[in-house]
C-alpha positions as CSV (number, residue, x, y, z in Angstrom):
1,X,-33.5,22.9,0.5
2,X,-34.5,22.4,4.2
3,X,-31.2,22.2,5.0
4,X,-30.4,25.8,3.6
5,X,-32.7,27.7,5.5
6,X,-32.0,25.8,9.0
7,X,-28.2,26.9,8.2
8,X,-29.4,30.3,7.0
9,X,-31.1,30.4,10.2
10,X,-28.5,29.3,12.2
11,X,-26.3,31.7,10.9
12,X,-29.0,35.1,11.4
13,X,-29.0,34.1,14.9
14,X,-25.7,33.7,15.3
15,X,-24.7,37.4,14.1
16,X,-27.7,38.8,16.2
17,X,-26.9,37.0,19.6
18,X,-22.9,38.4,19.0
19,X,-24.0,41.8,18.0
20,X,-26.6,41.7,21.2
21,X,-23.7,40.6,23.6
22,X,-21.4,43.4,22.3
23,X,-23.7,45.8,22.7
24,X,-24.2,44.4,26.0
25,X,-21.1,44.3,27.0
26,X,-20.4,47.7,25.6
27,X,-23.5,49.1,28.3
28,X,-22.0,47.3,31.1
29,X,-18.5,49.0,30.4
30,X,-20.8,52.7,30.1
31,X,-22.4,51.7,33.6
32,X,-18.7,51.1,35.2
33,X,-17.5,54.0,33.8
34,X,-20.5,56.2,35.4
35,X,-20.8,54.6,38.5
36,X,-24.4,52.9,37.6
37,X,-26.0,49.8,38.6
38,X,-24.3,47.1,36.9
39,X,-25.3,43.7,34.7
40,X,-24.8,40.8,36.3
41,X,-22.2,38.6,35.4
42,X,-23.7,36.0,35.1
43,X,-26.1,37.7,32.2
44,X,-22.8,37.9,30.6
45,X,-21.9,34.6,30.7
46,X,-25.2,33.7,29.8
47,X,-25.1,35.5,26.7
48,X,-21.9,33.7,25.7
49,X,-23.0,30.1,26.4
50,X,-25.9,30.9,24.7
51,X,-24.0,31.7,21.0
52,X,-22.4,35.2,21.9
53,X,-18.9,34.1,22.6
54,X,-17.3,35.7,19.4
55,X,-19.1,39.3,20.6
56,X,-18.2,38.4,24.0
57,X,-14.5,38.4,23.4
58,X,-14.4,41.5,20.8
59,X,-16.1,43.4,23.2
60,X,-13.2,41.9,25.9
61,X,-10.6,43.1,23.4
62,X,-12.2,45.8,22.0
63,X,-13.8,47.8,25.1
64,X,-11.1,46.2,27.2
65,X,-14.3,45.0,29.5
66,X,-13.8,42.2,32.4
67,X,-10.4,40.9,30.9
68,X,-9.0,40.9,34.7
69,X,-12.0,38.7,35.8
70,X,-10.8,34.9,35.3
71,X,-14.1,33.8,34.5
72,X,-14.5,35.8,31.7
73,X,-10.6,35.6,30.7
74,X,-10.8,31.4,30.4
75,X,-14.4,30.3,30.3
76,X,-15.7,33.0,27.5
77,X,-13.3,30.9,24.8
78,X,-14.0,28.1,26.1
């Protein structure tokens, strides 16, 4: 039964950390659109090594946000 809730767990803060580093993503693209002070890349990055990949890349295919940058291309599916 432990083991249950530690995946169940696992799993809740899996889909929040994506869905946080879409949204993320998604503000950064709004800020380069407008001109605005931007996030820095390596919060980005951050938020990817930290369980955000798979919202990472939708929001690189999605928004079409930092797929140039090579950092982002290579070491977000990494």
């Amino acid at each position: 039964m432990l083991k249950g809730n530690y995946l169940l767990y696992i799993i809740i803060y899996l889909v929040i950390i994506n869905v946080i580093t879409f949204v993320v993503y998604g503000i950064d693209k709004w800020k380069a659109k407008k001109a605005k002070w931007r996030i820095r890349e390596s919060t980005l990055l951050g938020l990817a090594t930290v369980g955000g990949s798979i919202g990472a890349l939708l929001a690189m295919k999605i928004l079409r946000h930092k797929t140039l940058h090579s950092q982002f291309k290579y070491g977000v599916p990494l």
